[in-house]
N, C-alpha and C positions, 0 to 999 in steps of 0.2 A: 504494500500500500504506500504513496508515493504521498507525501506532503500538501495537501490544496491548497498552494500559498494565495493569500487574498494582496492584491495590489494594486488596484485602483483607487487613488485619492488622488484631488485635488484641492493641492496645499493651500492656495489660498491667501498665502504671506500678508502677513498685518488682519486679518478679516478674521471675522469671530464666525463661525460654521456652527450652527448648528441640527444637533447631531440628535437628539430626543428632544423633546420642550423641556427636560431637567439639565441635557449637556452639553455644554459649548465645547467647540475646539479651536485653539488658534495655533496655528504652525509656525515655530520660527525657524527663519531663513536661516537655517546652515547645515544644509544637504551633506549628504558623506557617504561613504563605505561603513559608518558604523547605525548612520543617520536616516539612511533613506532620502525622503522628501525633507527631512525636519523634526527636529521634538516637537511634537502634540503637546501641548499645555491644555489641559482640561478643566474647565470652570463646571459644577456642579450645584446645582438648585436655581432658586431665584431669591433674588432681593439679599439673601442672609447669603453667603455662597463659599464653598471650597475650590481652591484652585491646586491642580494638583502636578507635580514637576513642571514648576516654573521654568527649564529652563537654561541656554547659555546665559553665560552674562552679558547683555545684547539688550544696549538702552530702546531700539527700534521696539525689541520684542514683547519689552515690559511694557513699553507704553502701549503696544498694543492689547495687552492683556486688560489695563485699566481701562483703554476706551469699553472695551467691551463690557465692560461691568459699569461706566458711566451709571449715575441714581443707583446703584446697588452699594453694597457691603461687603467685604472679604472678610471673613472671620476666621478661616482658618488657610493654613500654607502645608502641602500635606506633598512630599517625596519621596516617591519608590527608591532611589538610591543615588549614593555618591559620585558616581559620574560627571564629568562636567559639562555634560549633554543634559540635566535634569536637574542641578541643585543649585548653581551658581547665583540663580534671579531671585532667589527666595529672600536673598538680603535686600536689594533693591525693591522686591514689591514688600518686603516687613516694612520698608523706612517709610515706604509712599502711604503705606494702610494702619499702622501697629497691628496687623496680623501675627500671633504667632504660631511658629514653624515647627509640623511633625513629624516625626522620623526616627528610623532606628538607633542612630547614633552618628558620629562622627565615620570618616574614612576609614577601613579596617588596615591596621599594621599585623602584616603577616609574623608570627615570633621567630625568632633566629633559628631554632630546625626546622622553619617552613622548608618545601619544596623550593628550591631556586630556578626565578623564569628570569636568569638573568640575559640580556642582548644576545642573541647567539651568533654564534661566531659561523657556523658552518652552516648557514642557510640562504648564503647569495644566489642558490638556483630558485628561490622562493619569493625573491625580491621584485616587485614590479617595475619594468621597463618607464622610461622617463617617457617614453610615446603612448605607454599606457597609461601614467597618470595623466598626460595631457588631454586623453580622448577619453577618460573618465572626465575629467572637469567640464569638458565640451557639452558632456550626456549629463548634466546636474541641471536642474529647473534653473537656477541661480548659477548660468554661466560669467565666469570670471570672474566669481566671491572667493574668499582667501577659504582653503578649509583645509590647512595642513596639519590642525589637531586635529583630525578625522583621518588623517591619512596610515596612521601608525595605531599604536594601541590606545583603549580608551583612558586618559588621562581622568584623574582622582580631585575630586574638589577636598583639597587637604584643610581648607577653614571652613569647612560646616560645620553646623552645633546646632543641633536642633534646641529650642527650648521646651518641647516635653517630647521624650525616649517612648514609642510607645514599642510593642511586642506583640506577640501572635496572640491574635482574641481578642485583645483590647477594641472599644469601641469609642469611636469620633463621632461627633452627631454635633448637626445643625440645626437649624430651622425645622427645613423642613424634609433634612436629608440625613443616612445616619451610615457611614464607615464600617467595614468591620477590618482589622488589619489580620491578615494572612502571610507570615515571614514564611519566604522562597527562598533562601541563600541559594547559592549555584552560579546563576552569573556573577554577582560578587555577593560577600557574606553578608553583607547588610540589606541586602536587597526585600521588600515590602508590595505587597500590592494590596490591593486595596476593593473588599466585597462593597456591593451599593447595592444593600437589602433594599431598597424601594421600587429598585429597576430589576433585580437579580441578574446581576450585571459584574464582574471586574475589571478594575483598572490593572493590566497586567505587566505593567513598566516593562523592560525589556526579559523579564523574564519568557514569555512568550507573546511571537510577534507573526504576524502574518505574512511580511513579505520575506522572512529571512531567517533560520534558524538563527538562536544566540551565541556567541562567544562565552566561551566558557577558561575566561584565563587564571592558569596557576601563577599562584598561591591566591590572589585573591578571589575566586570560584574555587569551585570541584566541581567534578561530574559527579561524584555518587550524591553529593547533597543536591544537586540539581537534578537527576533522577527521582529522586527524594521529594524531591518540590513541584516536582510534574505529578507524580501518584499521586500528590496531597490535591492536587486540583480535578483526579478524577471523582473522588467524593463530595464535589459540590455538584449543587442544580441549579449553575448559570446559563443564561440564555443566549450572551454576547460576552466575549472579552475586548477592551479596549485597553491596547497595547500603544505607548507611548509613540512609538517610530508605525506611521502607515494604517489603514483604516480597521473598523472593528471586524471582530471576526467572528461569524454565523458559528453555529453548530461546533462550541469551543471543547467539548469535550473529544468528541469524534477527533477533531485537529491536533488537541493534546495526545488522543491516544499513536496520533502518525507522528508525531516528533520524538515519542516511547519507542517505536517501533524502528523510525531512523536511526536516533542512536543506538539501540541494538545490530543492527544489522551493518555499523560502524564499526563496533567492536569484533563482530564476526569478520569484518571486512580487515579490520588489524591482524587479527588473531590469524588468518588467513595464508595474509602477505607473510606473517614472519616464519612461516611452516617453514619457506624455503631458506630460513637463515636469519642471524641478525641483520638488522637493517638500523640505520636512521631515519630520524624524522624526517629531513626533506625525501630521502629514499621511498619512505613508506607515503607522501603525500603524490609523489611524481609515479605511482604506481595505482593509488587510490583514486585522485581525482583527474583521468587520463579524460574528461567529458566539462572538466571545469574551469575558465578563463583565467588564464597563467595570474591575471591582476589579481585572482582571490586568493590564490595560491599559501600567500603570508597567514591568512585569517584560519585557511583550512590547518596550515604548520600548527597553531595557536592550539585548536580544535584538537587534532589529532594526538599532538602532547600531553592534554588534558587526559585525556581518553586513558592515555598509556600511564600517568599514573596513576588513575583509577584501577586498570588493570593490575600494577605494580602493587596496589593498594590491597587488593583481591587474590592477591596472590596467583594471576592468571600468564602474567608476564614478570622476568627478571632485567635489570640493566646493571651498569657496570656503577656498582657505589648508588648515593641516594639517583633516583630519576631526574635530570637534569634535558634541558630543551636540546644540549649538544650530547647526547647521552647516545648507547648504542643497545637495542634491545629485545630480548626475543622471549618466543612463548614456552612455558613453561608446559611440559606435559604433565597433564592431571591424573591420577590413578585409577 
């Protein structure tokens, strides 16, 4: 069963969309490889309202958030996670509202025997070509906008602080809207989304996204806690996820169960490649994804990595010393 990725939107830059009579969206302009069209910013209710990942920090963006709430009230600032694709504006729309701002916690520091995703050194067949970023920028709705934090890894808003930490279960409630917070760790450990019992509906930050499976980077992700965080969302009865990056997504369970199945048949697909031997990772990426545009190449490296200390972790695969991104490794026969 193949993925039914949902990708038609029309971003809309600075214009407030709405999306139900309870949910606005306003896009802001800064397209990417990790981006899509844009972060979705999400305004929720009427009159009393929640806005939810404000955001880059992008004065255009913010003022676009407030026009569209013009005669309303923000009462609350609510963030699926630390990225700085979704958390940066919450200090700019706190200053403009006295809103205060929710969230897991600060940016996670991985401890000193984390896994190391340090630079790698051995993956310049993984790197995209300088004519391939050019005709990626060319294909971005916002041709010739600067988006070279989008170009590499998702970069960490290292000064947020939420003023109240909330956790799995807890309940945010407005007017006349009411939160339930749901912790996803997996794309990073902090990561949040957010039920909207009125609509039975989640805000599903990047943890699941319609146009694009997620990145799942060591040490700040895992895959097994992300697996983890996929299962937890077959137990609900939502109707719609709205996922930060690109538009909602029908029938989220059924969808949830094909990004289960993906990554399995990933793993199978590792497990596979390394029958014939140790391998590395661009080794095992240049074998795996022979169907996938050399420019994603970097992201699947990321991915695949992931994978394999998950596997390391399962004791399904061994590498030489801890699992490292320049690391060499192969499958373990099971008894």
């Amino acid at each position: 069963m193949g993925i039914p990725y949902v990708t038609d939107i029309d971003p809309r830059y600075g214009t407030a969309v709405e999306v139900t009579p309870t949910i606005r969206r306003v896009v802001a302009n800064n397209p990417g490889r990790f981006t899509f069209t844009g972060t979705g910013t999400y305004i929720v209710g009427r009159g009393q309202v929640a806005v939810i990942d404000p955001g880059p920090e992008d004065d255009e963006h913010v003022a676009s958030i407030l026009s569209a709430v013009s005669g309303e009230e923000i009462t609350h600032i609510v963030v699926t996670h630390t990225h700085r694709d979704h958390s940066p504006a919450s200090r700019a729309l706190q200053t403009a509202t006295g809103a205060p701002i929710y969230g897991f916690g600060g940016h996670p520091t991985p401890p000193e025997d984390a896994v190391i995703r340090a630079k790698p050194t051995t993956w310049d067949s993984l790197l995209p070509t300088e004519e391939e970023l050019e005709e990626l920028l060319k294909s971005m709705p916002s041709a010739g906008k600067d988006n070279s934090e989008h170009d590499q890894d998702e970069p960490g808003d290292m000064s947020f602080s939420p003023d109240f930490e909330v956790v799995h279960g807890d309940i945010i409630a407005g007017g006349t809207w009411t939160l339930e917070v749901v912790h996803t760790p997996g794309h990073i450990s902090n990561h949040l989304c957010f039920g909207y019992k009125e609509e039975r509906s989640l805000f599903s930050g990047d943890h699941v996204m319609g146009w694009s499976t997620s990145v799942i980077p060591e040490p700040e992700g895992s895959m097994n806690e992300y697996m983890d965080s996929l299962e937890l969302l077959l137990d609900r009865n939502d109707k719609f996820f709205y996922p930060t990056h690109g538009p909602r997504i029908p029938d989220p369970i059924n969808f949830t169960k094909s990004l289960i199945t993906h990554r399995l048949d990933r793993e199978r697909q590792i497990l596979e490649c390394l029958k014939s031997g140790p391998k590395t990772i661009p080794e095992l990426v240049i074998e795996m994804y022979r169907e996938t545009p050399h420019i994603l190449y970097m992201a699947a490296g990321q991915s695949v990595f992931s994978h394999l200390v998950q596997l390391v972790e399962n004791g399904m695969v061994s590498s030489e010393g801890n699992p490292t991104a320049d690391g060499i490794f192969k499958a373990l026969s099971k008894p």
